[in-house]
C-alpha positions in Angstrom: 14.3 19.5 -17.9 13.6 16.1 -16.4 15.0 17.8 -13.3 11.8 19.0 -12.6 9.9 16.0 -12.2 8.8 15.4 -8.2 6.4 14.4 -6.5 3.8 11.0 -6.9 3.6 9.2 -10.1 0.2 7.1 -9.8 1.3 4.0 -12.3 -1.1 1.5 -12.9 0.9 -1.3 -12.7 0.5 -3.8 -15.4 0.9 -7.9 -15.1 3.8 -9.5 -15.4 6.1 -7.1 -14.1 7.3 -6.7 -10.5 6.9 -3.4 -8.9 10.9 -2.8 -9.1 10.2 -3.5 -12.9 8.0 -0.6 -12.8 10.5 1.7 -10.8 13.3 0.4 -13.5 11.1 1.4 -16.4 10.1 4.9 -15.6 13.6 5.6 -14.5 14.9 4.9 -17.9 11.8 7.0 -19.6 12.1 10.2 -17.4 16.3 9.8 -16.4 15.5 10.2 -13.1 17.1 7.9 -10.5 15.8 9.0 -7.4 12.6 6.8 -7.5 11.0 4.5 -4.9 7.5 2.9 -4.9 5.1 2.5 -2.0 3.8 -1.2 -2.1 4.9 -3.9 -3.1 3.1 -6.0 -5.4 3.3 -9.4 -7.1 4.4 -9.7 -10.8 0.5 -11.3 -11.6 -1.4 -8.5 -9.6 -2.1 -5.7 -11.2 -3.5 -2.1 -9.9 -2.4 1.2 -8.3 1.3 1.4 -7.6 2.3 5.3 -6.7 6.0 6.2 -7.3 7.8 8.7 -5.2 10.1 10.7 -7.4 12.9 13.3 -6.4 12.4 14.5 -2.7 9.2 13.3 -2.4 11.2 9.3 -2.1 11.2 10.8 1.7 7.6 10.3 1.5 7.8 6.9 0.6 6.9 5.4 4.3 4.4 7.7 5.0 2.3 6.7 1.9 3.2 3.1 2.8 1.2 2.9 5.7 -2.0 4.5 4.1 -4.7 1.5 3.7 -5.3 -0.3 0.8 -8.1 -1.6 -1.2 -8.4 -4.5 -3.6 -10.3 -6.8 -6.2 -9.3 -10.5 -5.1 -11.1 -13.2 -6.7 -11.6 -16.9 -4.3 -11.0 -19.6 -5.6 -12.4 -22.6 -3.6 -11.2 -26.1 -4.2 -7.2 -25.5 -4.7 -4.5 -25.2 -1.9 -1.0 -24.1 -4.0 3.0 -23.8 -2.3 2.6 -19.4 -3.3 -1.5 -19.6 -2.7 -2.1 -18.2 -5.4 -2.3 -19.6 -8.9 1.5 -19.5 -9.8 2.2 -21.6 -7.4 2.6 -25.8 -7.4 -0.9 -27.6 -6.4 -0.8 -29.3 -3.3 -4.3 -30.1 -2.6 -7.2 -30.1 -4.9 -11.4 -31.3 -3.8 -13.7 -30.7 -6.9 -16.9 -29.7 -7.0 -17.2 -28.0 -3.6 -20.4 -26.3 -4.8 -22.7 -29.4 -3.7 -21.0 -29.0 -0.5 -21.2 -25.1 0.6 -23.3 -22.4 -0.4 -22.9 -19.0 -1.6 -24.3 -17.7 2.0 -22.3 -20.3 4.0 -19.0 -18.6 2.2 -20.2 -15.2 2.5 -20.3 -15.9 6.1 -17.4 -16.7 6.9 -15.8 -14.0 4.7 -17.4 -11.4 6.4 -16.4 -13.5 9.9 -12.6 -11.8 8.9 -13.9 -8.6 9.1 -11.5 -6.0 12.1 -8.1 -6.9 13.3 -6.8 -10.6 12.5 -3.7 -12.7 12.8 -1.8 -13.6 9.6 1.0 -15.8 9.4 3.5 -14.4 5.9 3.8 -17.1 3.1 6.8 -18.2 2.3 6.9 -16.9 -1.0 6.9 -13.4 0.2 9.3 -10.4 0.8 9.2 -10.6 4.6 13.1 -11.2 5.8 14.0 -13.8 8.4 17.5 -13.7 9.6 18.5 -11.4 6.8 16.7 -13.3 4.1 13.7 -12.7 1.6 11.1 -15.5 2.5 11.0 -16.2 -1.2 14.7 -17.0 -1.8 14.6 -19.5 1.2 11.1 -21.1 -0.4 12.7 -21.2 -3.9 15.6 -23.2 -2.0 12.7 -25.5 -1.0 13.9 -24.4 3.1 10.7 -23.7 5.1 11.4 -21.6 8.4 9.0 -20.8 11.1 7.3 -17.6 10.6 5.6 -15.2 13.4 2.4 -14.4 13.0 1.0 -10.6 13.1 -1.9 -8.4 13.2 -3.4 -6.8 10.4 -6.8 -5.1 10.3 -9.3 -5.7 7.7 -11.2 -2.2 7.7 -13.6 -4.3 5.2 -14.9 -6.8 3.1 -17.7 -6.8 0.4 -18.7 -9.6 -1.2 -19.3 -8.9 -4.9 -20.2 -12.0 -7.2 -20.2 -15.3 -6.9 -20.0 -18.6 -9.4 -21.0 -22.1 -8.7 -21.3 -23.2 -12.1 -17.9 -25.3 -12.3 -15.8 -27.9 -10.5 -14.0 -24.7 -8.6 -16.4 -22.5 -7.0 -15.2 -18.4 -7.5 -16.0 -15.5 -5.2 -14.9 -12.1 -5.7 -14.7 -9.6 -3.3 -13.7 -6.0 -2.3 -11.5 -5.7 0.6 -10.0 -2.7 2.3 -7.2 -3.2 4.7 -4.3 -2.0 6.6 -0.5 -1.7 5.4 1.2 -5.7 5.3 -1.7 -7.6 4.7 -1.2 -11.0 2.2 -4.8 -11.0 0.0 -3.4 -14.8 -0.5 -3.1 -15.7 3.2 -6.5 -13.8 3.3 -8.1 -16.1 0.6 -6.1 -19.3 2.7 -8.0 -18.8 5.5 -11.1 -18.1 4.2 -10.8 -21.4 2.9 -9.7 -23.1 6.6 -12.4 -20.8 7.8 -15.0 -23.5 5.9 -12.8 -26.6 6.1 -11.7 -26.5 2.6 -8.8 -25.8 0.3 -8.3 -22.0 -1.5 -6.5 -19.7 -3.8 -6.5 -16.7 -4.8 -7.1 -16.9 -8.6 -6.7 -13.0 -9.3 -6.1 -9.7 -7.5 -6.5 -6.2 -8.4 -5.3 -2.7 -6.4 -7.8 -0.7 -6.4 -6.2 2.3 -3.8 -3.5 3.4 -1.6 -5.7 5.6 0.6 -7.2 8.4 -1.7 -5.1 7.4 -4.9 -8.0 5.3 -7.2 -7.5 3.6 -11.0 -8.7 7.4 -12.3 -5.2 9.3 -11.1 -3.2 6.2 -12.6 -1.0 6.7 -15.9 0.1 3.1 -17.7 3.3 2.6 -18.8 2.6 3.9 -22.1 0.9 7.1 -21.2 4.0 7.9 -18.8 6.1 7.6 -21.6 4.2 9.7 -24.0 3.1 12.9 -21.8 7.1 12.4 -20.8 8.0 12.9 -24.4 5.7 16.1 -25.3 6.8 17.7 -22.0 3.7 17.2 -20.1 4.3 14.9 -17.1 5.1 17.2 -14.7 1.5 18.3 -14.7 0.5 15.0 -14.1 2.6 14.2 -10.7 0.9 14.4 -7.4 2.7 17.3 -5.6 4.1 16.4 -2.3 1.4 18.8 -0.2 -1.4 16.6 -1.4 0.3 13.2 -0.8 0.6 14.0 3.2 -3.2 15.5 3.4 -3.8 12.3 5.5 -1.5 13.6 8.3 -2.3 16.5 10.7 -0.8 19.8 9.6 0.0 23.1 11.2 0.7 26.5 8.8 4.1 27.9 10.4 4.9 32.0 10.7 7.5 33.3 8.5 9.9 33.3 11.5 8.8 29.7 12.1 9.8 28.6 8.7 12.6 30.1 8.8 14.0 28.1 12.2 12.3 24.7 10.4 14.4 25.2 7.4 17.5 25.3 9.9 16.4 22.2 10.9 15.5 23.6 14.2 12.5 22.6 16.9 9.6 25.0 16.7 7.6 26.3 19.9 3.8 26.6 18.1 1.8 29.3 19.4 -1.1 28.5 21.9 -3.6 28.3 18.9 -1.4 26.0 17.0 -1.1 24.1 20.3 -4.8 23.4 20.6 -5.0 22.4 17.5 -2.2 19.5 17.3 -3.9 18.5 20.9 -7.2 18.2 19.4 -6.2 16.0 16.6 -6.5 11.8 17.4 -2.8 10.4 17.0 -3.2 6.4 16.0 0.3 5.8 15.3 3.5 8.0 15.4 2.6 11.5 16.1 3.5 13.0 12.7 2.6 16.6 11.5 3.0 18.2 8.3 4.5 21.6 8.0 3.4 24.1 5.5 4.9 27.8 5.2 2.0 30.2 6.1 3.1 32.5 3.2 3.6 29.8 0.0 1.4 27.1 1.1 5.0 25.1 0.3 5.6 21.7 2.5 8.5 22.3 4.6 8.7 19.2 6.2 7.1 16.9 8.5 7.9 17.1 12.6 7.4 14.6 15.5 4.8 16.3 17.9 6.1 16.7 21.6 2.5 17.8 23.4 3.7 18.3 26.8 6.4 21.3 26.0 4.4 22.2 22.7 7.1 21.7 20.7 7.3 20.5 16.9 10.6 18.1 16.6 12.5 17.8 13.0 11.8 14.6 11.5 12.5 15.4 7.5 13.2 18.8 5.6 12.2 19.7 2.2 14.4 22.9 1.8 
């Protein structure tokens, strides 16, 4: 029964398709329509792309704002409308290489590493006044865009080539949730005073889910077929092991399955105290007896009191 099937489908999203095309796919090969993906990511880029499916789809944010990690190969020498290599060529300096040197660029990529300011490209899905960037840039309408942070946790330089007209670097970034690798590789390049693209870019994670977890297309659709894809599906316990959790009493369960606010015991307590909130204060709940997720709570410290955000009854 394709009923069955919940939790997080790690695809490996192949190029060419848009990461709705991937949701559209797997929903016709497993008849399932309750399907989101966390992460957004351009038809040429390829990489990890998890799937929510069933009740997990309420996960979808949380997994969202796990960092991400990726390929990118630089491109020095090109400025492009989309800055990347899709886009129209508005600037173009050859043979930069008897200008700047592999250590001169290295610099200054590693110059972006910790929280920086990024201003969205147009050809993006960031909505202004209701609108996707992207329709308004195919339109050939450029609106003012605000900038905002985004942290670059770090950056690795991996090869480089200064055998052609174009020098090329590649390099391994991790970073947090809403940062452009093409705006990246842009200002790297106004960084040195000089035109860039990024030529190619590859998802590597979304926080603990690597390439070795991913199914392609292909292998979805045959362990679908013989039955075996369930077993395959990251179950919702594992896909919130990045947020703090507390084990609830069977009488404690029973009141968050109403939906109700739980008072935790003093041990519980010191425990959710001890933890180091960065963002919302989010906890997962987990029946003491099953080891099932129940749901996830907003943490109140100063009453001790757990607040329903989502059920999974």
């Amino acid at each position: 029964m394709t009923t069955e099937l919940e939790g997080i489908l790690p695809v490996w999203k192949p190029k060419g398709f848009t990461s709705h095309d991937v949701v559209a796919k797997v929903r016709r090969i497993v008849r399932i329509k309750r399907i989101g993906h966390t992460g957004t990511l351009d038809p040429q880029v390829t990489g990890v792309l998890p799937l929510c499916i069933g009740r997990a789809t309420r996960l979808v944010e949380y997994i969202q704002e796990l960092p991400k990690a990726y390929e990118a190969t630089l491109l020095l020498g090109l400025a492009t409308d989309t800055e990347d290599l899709s886009g129209e060529v508005l600037e173009r300096v050859e043979r930069l290489g008897e200008r700047l040197t592999p250590e001169q660029v290295t610099a200054a990529v590693l110059r972006f590493i910790g929280d920086i300011e990024q201003v969205p490209p147009m050809y993006s899905a960031v909505k202004v006044d209701g609108k996707r960037l992207y329709e308004l840039a195919r339109q050939g309408v450029q609106v003012e865009r605000k900038s905002r942070t985004v942290t670059i946790y770090g950056i690795e330089v991996l090869e480089t080539d200064w055998s052609g007209d174009y020098p090329q670097v590649k390099f391994r970034v991790n970073c947090s949730k809403g940062t452009y690798i093409r705006t990246l590789c842009a200002d790297i390049g106004q960084a040195l005073g000089v035109p860039a693209v990024m030529a190619e870019l590859v998802r590597t994670s979304t926080g603990h889910i690597g390439p070795e977890r991913c199914l392609t297309l292909e292998q979805i659709e045959a362990l679908h077929k013989n039955g075996e894809l369930a077993g395959r599906l990251i179950p919702m316990e594992q896909a919130v092991a990045h947020l703090p959790s507390v084990r609830l009493s069977s009488v404690q369960a029973h009141k968050a399955l109403q939906g109700q606010k739980i008072r935790v015991s003093e041990g519980q307590k010191a425990a959710l105290n001890a933890f180091s909130f960065t963002g919302e204060p989010t906890v997962a709940c987990f029946a003491e007896e099953t080891g099932a997720l129940i749901g996830l709570f907003e943490w109140d410290s100063e009453p001790g009191l757990l607040l329903p955000v989502k059920i999974f009854s």
